[in-house]
PLY file of the C-alpha trace (Angstrom):
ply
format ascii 1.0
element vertex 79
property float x
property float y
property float z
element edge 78
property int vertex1
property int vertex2
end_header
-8.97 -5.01 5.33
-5.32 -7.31 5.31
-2.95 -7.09 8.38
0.37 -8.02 7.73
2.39 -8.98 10.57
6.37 -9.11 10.59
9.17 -10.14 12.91
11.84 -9.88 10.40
13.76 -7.14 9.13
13.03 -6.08 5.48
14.40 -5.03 2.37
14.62 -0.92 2.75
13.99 -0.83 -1.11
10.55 -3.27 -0.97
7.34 -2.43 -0.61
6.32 -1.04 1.73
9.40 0.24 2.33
10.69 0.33 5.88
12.62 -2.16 7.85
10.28 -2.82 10.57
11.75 -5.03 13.08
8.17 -5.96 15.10
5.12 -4.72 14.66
2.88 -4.77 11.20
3.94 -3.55 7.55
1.23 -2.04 6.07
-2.70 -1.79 6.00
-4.23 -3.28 3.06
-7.31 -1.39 1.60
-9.73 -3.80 -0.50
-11.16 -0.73 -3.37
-13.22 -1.63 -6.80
-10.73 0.59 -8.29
-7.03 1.60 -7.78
-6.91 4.16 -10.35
-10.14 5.76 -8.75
-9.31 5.74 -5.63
-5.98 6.55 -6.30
-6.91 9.68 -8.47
-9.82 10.66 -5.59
-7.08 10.76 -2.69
-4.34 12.33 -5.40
-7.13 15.35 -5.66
-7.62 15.53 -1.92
-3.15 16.20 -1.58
-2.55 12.40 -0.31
1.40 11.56 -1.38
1.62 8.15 -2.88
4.45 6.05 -2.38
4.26 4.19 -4.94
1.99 4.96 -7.72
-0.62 2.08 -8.98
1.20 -0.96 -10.68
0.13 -4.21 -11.40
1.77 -7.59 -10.24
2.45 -10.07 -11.23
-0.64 -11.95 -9.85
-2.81 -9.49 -11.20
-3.74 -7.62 -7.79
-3.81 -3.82 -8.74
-2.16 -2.15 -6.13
-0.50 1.31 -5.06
0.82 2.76 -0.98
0.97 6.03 0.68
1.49 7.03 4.13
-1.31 8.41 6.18
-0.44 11.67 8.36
1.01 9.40 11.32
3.22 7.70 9.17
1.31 4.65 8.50
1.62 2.58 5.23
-1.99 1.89 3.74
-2.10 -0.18 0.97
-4.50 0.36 -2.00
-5.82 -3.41 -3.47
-7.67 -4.14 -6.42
-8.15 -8.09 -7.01
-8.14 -9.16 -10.84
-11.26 -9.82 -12.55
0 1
1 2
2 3
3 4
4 5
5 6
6 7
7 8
8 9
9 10
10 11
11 12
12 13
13 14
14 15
15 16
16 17
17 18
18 19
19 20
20 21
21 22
22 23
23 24
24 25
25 26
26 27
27 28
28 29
29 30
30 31
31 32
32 33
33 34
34 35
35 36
36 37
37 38
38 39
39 40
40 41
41 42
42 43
43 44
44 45
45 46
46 47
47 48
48 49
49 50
50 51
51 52
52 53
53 54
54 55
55 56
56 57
57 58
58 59
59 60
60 61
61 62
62 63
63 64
64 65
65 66
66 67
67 68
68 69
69 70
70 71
71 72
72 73
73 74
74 75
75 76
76 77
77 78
């Protein structure tokens, strides 16, 4: 698991898009595979945010809010 922290406004149009002013951004989920676990939770009626992509730096990734409003943070590291 990856806790961001923040004290910084952000971007409104960056992941993981909210302007948080304190507090943490998101919840990053280490998974052996995005697409799985994206297509497991898609099955089960989670909403994605943002659908999986991959960066730049290789890291597989994809967000969706859990029912409190929290962002969680799919993360696949390249092989």
């Amino acid at each position: 698991m990856e806790l961001f922290g923040t004290g910084k406004p952000r971007d409104p149009d960056e992941p993981p898009f909210g302007t948080e002013a304190v507090g943490y951004k998101h919840i990053a989920l280490l998974v052996d595979s995005v697409d799985e676990e994206y297509a497991r939770l898609k099955a089960l009626g989670v909403e994605f945010i943002m659908d999986p992509a991959t960066v730049d730096s290789g890291l597989r990734l994809a967000f969706f809010k859990d029912p409190d409003g929290n962002v969680l943070e799919l993360l696949q590291k390249p092989e």
